[in-house]
N, C-alpha and C positions, 0 to 999 in steps of 0.2 A: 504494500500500500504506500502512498505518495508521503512524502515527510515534512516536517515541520521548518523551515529554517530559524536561526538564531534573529530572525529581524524581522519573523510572522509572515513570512510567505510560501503558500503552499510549494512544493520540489516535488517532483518524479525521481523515477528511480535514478534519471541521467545525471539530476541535478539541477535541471532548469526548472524556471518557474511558471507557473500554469492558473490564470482565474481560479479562483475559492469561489466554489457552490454551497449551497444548503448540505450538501452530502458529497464525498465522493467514493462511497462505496456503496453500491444498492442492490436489492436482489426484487426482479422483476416479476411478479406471478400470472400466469398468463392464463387463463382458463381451458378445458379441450374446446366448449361451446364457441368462447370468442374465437378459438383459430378457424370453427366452421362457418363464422359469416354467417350469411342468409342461410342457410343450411343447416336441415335437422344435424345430420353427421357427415363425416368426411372433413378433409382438411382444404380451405379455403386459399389458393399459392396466393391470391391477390393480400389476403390478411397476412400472410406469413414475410410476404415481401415490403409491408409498409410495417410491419415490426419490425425488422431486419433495417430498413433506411433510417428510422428513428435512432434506434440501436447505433448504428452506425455514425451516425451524428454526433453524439455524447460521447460515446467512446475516444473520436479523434480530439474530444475536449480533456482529453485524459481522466474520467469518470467510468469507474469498475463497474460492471454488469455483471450480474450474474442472474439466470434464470430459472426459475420451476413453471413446467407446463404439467396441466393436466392431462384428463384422459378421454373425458364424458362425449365428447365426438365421435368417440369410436366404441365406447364402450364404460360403462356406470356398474361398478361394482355393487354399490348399497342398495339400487333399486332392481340390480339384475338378479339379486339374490333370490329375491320373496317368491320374483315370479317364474324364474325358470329350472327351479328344481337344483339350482346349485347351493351349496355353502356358502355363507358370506367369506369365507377364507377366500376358497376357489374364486368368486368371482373377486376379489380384491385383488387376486395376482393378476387374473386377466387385464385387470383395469392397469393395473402397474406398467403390464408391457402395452397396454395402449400408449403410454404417456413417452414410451422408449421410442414407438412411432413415432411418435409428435416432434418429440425434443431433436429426433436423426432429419425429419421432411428439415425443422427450422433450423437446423444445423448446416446442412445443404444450404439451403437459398440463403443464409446468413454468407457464408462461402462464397458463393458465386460473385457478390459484390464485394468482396474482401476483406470480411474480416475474420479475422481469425478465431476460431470458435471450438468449443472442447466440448464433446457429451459424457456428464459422470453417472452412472448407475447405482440405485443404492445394493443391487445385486449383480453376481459379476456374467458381463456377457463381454468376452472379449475381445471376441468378435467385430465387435459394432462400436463400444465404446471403454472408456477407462473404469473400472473402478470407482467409487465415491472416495477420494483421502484428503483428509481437509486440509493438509498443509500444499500438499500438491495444486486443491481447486486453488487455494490463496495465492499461491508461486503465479500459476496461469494469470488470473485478473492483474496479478501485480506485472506481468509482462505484456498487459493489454490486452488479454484477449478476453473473450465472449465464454462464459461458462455456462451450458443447459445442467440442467440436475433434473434425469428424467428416473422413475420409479419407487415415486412419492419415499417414502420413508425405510420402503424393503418391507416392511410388516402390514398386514393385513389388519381391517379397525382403524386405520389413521388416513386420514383425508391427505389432500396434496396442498392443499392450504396448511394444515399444521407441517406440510413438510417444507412448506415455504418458510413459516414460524424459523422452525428448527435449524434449519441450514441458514440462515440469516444471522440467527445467534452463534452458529457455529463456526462461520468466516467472517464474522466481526462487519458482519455489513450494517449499516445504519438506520434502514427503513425497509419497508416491505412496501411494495407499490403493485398493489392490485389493481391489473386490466378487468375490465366487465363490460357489461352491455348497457349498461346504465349509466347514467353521471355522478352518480354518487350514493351515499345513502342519503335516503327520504325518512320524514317521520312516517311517512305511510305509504302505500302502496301508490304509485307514481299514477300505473293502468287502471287501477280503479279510483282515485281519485285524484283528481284535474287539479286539486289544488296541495296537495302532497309540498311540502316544502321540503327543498335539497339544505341539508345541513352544511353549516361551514367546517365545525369541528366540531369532536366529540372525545368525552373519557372513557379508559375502558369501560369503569363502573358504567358508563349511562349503557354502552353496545350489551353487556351482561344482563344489567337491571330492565332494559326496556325487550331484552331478547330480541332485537335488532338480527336478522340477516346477513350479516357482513361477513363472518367466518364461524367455525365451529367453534365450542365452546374451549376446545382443548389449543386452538391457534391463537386465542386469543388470550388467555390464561399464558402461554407463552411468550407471546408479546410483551403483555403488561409485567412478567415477573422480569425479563430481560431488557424493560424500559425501550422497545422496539417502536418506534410509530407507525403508522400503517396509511397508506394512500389509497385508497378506494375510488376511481376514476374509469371513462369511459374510451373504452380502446378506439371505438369507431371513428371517435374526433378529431382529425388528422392533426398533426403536432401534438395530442395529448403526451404522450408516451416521455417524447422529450423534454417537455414544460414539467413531468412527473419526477423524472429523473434528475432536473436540474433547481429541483422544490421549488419550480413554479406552483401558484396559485392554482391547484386545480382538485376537483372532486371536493370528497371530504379527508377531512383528517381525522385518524385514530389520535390518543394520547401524547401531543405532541402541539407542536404552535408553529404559523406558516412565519414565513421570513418575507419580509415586505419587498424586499430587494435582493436582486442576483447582480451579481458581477457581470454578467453577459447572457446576452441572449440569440440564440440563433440566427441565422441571416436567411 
């Protein structure tokens, strides 16, 4: 990660000196629904390619990325369970390697426009991708590259949201920036009522107390014990991603307070 100099200016690893954002170490969580776009299921190249340009943006601002995508595009463990005669174990793994789909299609198209990009596994397929080792993913960001973290947690029962949580706190990244299909949380149902008001910020207490939608219980209990903030924002919004990542004013915010001002802003 970028260092501090003796006189308060952010350094890369070369040594030079680089604008100070709100954050420069983030971990990006992308949904499997938002990769499918308009679409029930399947993966959406048009979404994966305006992730991948945003991505790309920030990055040459020397600003750490790192990713967890889902899976539910291709396949929903929790819900697949009940009704097709599987365990919920069994369908969690399948959901797991849904997300190995996921994380390889956005690792690809991340690639093709050049940036350099790592898929970690929380189980080992060697195949296709590395291992999960968390000094390794830190090394990767810290030499600028794009890290996916695709198969949620490795255990079955744990959402890809708490695996966002988790591997956040585990490479010291500084906020969680939830893509969605929405703009942010609402006190109430946006589709059923017209006048639903988008929150500007919120505490964990209020997301737990009012049982708010935002993540599961257990992501967010995470968050809040590891003092995590969390961005809840709408992918579809062109530039959101990067206004997200560089803690521009966008969505809502978990446990945490916006910064009025960035050092720079995109061209």
């Amino acid at each position: 990660m970028s260092s501090m100099s003796p006189f308060g200016v952010t350094l890369n690893d070369n040594g030079m000196s680089k604008p100070s954002y709100k954050w420069q170490r983030v971990l990006l969580k992308v949904s499997g629904e938002a990769l499918a776009g308009d679409h029930t299921q399947n993966i959406d190249p048009k979404i994966t390619m305006a992730i991948a340009r945003e991505v790309a943006s920030v990055t040459r601002l020397g600003i750490e990325v790192a990713i967890v995508v889902g899976g539910g595009n291709i396949f929903r463990g929790a819900s697949a369970a009940g009704n097709s005669g599987l365990d919920r174990s069994s369908a969690d793994y399948i959901g797991m390697l849904a997300t190995v789909m996921n994380a390889i299609f956005l690792q690809a198209t991340m690639e093709s426009i050049g940036i350099p990009t790592r898929v970690q596994t929380a189980f080992r397929m060697s195949e296709v991708a590395e291992p999960y080792i968390r000094r390794r993913a830190v090394r990767h960001l810290e030499k600028g590259r794009v890290v996916i973290f695709a198969a949620g947690t490795g255990n079955p029962f744990f959402t890809t949201d708490t695996a966002a949580a988790l591997r956040c706190a585990e490479i010291n990244a500084e906020v969680v920036l939830k893509a969605t299909n929405v703009d942010g949380v609402y006190d109430d149902n946006p589709r059923r009522n017209p006048n639903a008001r988008l929150l500007d910020t919120l505490t964990y207490q209020e997301v737990t107390s009012k049982d708010l939608s935002v993540m599961d219980m257990t992501a967010i209990t995470l968050c809040q014990e590891n003092n995590i903030p969390v961005v809840v924002f709408n992918l579809n919004q062109p530039g959101n991603i990067a206004k997200a990542i560089q803690g521009e004013r966008v969505g809502t915010l978990i446990g945490g307070t916006w910064n009025s001002t960035v050092s720079k802003t995109l061209g």
